[in-house]
ROMAR-804350 format. One record per residue (C-alpha): residue in one letter; x, y, z. Coordinates in steps of 0.1 Angstrom, whole numbers, padded with zeros to 4 digits. Layout:
- A, X, Y, Z
...
//
This chain:
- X, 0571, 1084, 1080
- X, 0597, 1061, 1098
- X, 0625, 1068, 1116
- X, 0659, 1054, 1096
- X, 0681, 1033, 1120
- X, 0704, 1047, 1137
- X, 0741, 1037, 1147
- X, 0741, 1019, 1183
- X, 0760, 1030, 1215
- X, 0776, 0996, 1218
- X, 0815, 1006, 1228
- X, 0828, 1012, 1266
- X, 0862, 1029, 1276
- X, 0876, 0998, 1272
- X, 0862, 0988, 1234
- X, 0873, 1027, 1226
- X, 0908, 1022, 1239
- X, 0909, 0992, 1220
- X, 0901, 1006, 1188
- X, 0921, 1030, 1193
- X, 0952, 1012, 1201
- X, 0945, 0989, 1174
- X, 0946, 1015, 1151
- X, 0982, 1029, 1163
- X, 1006, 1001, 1171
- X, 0996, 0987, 1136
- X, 1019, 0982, 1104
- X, 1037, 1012, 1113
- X, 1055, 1000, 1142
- X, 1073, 0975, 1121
- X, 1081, 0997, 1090
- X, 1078, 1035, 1101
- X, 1111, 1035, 1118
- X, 1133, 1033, 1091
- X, 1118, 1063, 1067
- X, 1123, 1081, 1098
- X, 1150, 1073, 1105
- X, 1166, 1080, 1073
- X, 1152, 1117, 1076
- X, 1162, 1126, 1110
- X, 1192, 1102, 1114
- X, 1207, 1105, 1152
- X, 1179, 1128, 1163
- X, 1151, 1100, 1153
- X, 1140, 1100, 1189
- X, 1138, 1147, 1188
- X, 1115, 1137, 1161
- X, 1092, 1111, 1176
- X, 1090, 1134, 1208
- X, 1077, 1165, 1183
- X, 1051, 1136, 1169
- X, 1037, 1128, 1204
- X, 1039, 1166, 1215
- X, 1016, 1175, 1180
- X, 0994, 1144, 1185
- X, 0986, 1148, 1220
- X, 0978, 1187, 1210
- X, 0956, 1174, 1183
- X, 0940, 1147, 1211
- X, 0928, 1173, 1240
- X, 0911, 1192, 1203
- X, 0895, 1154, 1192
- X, 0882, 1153, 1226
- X, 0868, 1183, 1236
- X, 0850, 1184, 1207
- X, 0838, 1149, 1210
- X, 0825, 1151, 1242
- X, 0799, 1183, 1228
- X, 0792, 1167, 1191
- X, 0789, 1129, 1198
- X, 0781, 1122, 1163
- X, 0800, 1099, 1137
- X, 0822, 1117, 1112
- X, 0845, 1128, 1137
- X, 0862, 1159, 1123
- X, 0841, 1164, 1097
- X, 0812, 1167, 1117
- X, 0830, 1189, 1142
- X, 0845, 1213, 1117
- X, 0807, 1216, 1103
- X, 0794, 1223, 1131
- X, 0817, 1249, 1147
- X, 0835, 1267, 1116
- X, 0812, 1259, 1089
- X, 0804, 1236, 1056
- X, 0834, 1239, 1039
- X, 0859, 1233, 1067
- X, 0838, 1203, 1077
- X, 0840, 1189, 1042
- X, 0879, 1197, 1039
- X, 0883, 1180, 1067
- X, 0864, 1148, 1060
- X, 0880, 1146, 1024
- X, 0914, 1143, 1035
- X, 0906, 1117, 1063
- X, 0887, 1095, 1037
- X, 0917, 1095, 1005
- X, 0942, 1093, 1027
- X, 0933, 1068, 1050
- X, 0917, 1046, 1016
- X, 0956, 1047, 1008
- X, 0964, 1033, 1040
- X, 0942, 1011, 1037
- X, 0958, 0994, 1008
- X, 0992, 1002, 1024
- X, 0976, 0979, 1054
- X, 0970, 0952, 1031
- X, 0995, 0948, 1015
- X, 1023, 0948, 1039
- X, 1002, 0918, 1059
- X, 1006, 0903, 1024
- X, 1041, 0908, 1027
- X, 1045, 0889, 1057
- X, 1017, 0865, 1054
- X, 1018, 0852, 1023
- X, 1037, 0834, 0995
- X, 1060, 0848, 0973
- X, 1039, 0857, 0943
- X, 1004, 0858, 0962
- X, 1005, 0889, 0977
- X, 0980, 0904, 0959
- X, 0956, 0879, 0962
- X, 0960, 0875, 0996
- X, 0956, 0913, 1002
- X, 0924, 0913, 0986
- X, 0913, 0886, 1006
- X, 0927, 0907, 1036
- X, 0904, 0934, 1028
- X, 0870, 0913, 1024
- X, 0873, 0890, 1053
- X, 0878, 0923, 1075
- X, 0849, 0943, 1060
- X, 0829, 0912, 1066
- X, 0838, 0914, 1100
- X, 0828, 0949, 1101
- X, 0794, 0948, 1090
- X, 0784, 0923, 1117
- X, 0785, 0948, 1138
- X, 0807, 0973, 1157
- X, 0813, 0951, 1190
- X, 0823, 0924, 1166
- X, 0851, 0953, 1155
- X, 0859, 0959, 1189
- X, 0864, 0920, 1202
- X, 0884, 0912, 1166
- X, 0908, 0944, 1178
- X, 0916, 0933, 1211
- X, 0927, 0900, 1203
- X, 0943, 0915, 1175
- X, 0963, 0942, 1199
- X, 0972, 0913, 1222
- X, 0990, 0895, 1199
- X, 1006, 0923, 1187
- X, 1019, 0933, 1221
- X, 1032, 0901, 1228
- X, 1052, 0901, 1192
- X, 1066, 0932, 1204
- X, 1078, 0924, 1237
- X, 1101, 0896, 1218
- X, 1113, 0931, 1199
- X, 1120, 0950, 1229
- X, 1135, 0919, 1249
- X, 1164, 0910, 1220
- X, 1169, 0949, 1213
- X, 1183, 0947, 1251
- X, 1197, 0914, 1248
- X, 1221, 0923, 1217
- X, 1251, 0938, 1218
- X, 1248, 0975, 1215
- X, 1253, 0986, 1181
- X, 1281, 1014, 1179
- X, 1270, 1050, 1188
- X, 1232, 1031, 1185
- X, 1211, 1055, 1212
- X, 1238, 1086, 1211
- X, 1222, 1117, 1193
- X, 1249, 1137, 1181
- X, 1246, 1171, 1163
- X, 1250, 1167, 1124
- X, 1211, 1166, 1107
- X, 1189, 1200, 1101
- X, 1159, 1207, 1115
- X, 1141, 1198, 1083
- X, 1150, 1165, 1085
- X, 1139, 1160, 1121
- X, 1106, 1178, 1115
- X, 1105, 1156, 1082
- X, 1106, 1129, 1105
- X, 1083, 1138, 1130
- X, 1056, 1140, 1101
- X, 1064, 1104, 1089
- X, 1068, 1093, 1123
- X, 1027, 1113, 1130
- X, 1015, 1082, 1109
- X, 1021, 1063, 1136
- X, 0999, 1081, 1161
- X, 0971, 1094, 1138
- X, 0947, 1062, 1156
- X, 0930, 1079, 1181
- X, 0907, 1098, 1156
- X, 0890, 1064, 1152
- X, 0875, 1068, 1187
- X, 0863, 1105, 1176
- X, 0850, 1093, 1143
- X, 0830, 1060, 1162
- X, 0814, 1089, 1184
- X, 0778, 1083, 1183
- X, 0783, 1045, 1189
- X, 0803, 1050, 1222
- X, 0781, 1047, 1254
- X, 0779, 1080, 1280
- X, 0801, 1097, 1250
- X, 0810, 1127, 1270
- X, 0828, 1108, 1296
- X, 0839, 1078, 1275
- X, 0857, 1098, 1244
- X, 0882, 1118, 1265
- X, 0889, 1096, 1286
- X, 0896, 1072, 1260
- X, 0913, 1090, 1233
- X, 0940, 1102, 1260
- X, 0947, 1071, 1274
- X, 0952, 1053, 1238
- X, 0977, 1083, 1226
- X, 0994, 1076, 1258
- X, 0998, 1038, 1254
- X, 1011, 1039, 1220
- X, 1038, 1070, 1224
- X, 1052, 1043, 1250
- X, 1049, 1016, 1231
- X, 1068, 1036, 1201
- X, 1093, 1053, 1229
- X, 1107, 1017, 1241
- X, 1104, 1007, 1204
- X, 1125, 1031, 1194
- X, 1153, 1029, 1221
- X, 1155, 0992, 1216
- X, 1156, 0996, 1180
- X, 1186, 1022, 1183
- X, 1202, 0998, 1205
- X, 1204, 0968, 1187
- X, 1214, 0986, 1150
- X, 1223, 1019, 1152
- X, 1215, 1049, 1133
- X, 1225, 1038, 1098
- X, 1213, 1001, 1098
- X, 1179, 1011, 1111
- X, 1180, 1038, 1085
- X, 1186, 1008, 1059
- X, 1165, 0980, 1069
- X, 1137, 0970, 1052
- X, 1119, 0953, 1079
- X, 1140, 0971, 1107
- X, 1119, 0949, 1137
- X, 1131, 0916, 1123
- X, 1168, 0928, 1118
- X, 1165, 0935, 1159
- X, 1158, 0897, 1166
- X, 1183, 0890, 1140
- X, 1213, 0910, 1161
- X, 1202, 0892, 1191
- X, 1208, 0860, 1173
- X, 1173, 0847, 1182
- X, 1167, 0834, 1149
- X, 1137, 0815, 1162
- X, 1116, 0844, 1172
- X, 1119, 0853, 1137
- X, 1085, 0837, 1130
- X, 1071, 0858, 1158
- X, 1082, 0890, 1140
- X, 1064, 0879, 1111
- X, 1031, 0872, 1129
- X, 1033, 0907, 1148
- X, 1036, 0923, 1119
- X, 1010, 0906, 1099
- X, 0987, 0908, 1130
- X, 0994, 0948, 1133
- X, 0986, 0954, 1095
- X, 0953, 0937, 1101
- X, 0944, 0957, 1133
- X, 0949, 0985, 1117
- X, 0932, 0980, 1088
- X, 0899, 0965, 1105
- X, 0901, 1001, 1125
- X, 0907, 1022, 1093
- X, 0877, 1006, 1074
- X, 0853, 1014, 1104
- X, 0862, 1050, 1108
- X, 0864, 1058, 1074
- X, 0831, 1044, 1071
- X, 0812, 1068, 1098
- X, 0832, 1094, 1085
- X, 0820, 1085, 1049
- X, 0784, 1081, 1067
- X, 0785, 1116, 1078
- X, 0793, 1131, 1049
- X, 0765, 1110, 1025
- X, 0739, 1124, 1049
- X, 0754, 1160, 1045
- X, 0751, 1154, 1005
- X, 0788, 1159, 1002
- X, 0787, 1122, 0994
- X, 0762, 1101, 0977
- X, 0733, 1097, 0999
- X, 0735, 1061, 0989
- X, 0759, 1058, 1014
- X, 0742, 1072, 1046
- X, 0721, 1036, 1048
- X, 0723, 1022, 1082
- X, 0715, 0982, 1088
- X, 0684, 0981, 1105
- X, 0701, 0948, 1124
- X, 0736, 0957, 1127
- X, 0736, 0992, 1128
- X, 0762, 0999, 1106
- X, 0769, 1020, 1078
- X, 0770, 0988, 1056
- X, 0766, 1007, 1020
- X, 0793, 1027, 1029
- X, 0821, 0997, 1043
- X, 0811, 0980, 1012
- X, 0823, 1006, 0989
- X, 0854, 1016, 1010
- X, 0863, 0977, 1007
- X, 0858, 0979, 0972
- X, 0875, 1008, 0965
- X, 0906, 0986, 0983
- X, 0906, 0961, 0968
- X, 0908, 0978, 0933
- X, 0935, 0998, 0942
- X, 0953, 0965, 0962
- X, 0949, 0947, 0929
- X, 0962, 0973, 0905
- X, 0990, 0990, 0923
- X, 1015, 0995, 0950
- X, 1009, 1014, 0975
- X, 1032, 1009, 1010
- X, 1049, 1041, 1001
- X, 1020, 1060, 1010
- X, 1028, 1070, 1043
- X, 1037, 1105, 1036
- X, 1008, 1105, 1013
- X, 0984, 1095, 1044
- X, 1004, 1122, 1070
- X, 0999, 1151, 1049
- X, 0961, 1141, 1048
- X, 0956, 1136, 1080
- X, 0974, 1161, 1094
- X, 0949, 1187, 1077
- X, 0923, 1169, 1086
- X, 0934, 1178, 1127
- X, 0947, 1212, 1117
- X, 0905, 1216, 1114
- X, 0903, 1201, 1145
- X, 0928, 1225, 1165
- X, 0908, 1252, 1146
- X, 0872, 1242, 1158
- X, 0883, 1231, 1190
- X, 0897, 1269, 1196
- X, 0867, 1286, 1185
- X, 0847, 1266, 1219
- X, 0835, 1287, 1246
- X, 0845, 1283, 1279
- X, 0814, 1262, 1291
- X, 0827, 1232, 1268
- X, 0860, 1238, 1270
- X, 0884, 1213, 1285
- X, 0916, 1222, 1278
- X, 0935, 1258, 1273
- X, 0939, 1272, 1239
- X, 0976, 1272, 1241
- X, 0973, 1232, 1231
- X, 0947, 1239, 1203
- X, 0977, 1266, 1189
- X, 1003, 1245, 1192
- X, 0983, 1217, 1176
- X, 0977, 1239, 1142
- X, 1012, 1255, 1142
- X, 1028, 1220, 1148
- X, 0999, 1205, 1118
- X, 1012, 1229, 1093
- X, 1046, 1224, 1099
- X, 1042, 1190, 1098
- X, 1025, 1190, 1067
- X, 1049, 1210, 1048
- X, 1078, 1192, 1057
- X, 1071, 1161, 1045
- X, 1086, 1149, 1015
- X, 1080, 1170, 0988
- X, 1062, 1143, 0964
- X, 1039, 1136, 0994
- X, 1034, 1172, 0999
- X, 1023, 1177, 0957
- X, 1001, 1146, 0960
- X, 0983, 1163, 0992
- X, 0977, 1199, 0975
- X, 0961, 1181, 0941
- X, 0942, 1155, 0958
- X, 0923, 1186, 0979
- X, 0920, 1211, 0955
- X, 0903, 1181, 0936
- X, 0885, 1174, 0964
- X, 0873, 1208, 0964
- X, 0865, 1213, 0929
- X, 0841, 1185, 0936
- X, 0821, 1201, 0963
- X, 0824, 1235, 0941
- X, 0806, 1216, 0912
- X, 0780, 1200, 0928
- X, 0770, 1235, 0948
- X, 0767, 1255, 0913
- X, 0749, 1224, 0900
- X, 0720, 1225, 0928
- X, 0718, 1262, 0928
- X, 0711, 1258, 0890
- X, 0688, 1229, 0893
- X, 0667, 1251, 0922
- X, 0667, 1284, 0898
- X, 0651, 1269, 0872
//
């Protein structure tokens, strides 16, 4: 009997920071601010310091747990392994619909900056293809496409930051007077989590990271860090230029920043970040969600079609194919770039697993004090529950679906094995 292929430890620090990265400063940057913004008015900045305080809990979790179970799936595999089926499967559920729905979120919005007026669609679609194409030749192909990617991205942003400082400040722009609740700033924060839910790529690429133990958290820390900076100055500079209520406004809040510098020809260059950022993170979502989709197939709790490896790529190349697929059909049919809060309250389950396995760690694997891994799920369910409330419905049916699937096909195979 043969041996199937396995994935390949292709990825250094460096490729894992990338990927990482890639996967944070994407299409939020340029569209995250004003939901938020909106939610938490002057206090936007209280509630992107409570998104970096929850994500860097939910980062110490992802990697002390990655640096004991170096497997793909991320927390799917972790939650399986250290609190049991059905918190693994929870946890791998929520990751895959909601990041599918950022996926076409992704898509789209690089359609909205790249392309015609009327061919967004098609152009999304295309989008989609040419980067799971990219994907299945091979994870270093991934990583080398994201660093380029991320470089440009940077560089579209540092025209941002550079006008944001250059305009004149917008009245009462960075002040944070009292008048907004605490719901809308923890509203905020969980809008504003999208932003920094990246770094669970690394965890979910696990078994194709070289020296994993060393390489994951030291990785995963370091991207998180990056991108909260990259977000702080983002913020400031955005703050600056518009102010509270214009930020809270704007459609495409980054561009209205070169605007109120009056660099109308750096315009263009806001457009190419932003397209470039939708298509570094959507390269990144397609290869996590495919080991995490990999994971589950070879648990049953997807179709085993899916857990095929390429025996020359080694990459989960059934599985991409149907996550592009799936894309594309929801890219062609319907609208999706509201789906941020959709995406949050998914993914912040899927870490509130993660705080939860990463407590129940001895002390010979553990890395970090349990105080994080508490603050971590307290701040997860917050979070969660905060979130717009049609977000928050759209969450609770999608897992209890998600669940009723798993419940279905257990009573089904206990059947089939009675008889």
């Amino acid at each position: 009997m043969t041996t199937p292929p396995a994935l390949a430890r292709r990825l250094g620090v460096g490729d894992a920071v990338a990927i990482g990265l890639g996967s944070m400063i994407g299409a939020g940057v340029f569209a995250v601010f004003a939901p938020a913004a909106a939610a938490a008015g002057p206090w936007l900045l209280a509630g992107l310091a409570i998104a970096a305080i929850v994500a860097f809990c939910n980062a110490t979790s992802s990697a002390q747990l990655a640096a004991v179970h170096p497997v793909a799936g991320g927390t799917y595999a972790y939650g399986r392994a250290e609190l049991g089926a059905w918190w693994g499967y929870l946890a791998g559920w929520c990751f895959v619909i909601g990041k599918i729905a950022s996926c076409a979120a992704m898509a789209l919005t690089f359609a909205a900056y790249a392309a015609p007026a009327g061919w967004e669609r098609p152009v999304a679609v295309l989008a989609v293809a040419l980067l799971a194409g990219i994907n299945l030749l091979g994870v270093t192909r991934t990583a080398l496409a994201t660093k380029i990617i991320v470089a440009v991205v940077l560089v579209c942003l540092a025209v941002v930051v550079a006008a944001g400082w250059a305009s004149p400040a917008a009245p009462g722009g960075a002040q944070t007077p009292p008048g907004v609740g605490a719901y809308g700033v923890l509203q905020a924060a969980g809008l504003l989590f999208f932003a920094f839910a990246g770094y669970a790529r690394i965890a979910t690429m696990g078994e194709e990271v070289r020296d994993p133990a060393r390489t994951i958290p030291r990785a995963i820390p370091l991207a998180l860090g990056l991108a909260i900076a990259v977000y702080a100055v983002i913020a400031l500079a955005s703050l600056r230029a518009l102010g509270v209520e214009a930020l809270a406004a704007s459609p495409a809040p980054l561009a209205d920043v070169v605007a109120a510098a009056g660099w109308d020809a750096a315009q263009p260059v806001v457009r190419v970040g932003a397209a470039a950022a939708a298509l570094g993170a959507l390269l990144a979502l397609i290869a996590g969600i495919g080991r995490t989709t990999l994971a589950m197939a070879r648990e049953d709790d997807l179709p085993r079609f899916l857990s095929a490896i390429h025996p020359r790529t080694r990459v989960p190349h059934r599985a991409e194919a149907v996550i592009a697929l799936v894309v594309i059909a929801i890219v062609a049919f319907a609208d999706l770039r509201g789906a941020i809060g959709f995406s949050s309250f998914g993914v912040l389950l899927y870490y509130l697993v993660a705080n939860l396995a990463a407590w129940r760690q001895g002390s010979a694997v553990r890395r970090y004090p349990r105080w994080l891994q508490a603050v971590g799920a307290a701040g997860c369910v917050v979070l969660a529950f905060t979130l717009p409330w049609q977000s928050v419905v759209a969450g609770v049916v999608v897992v209890l679906a998600g669940a009723a699937y798993r419940l279905i096909r257990l009573v089904a195979e206990r059947r089939a094995s009675a008889e």
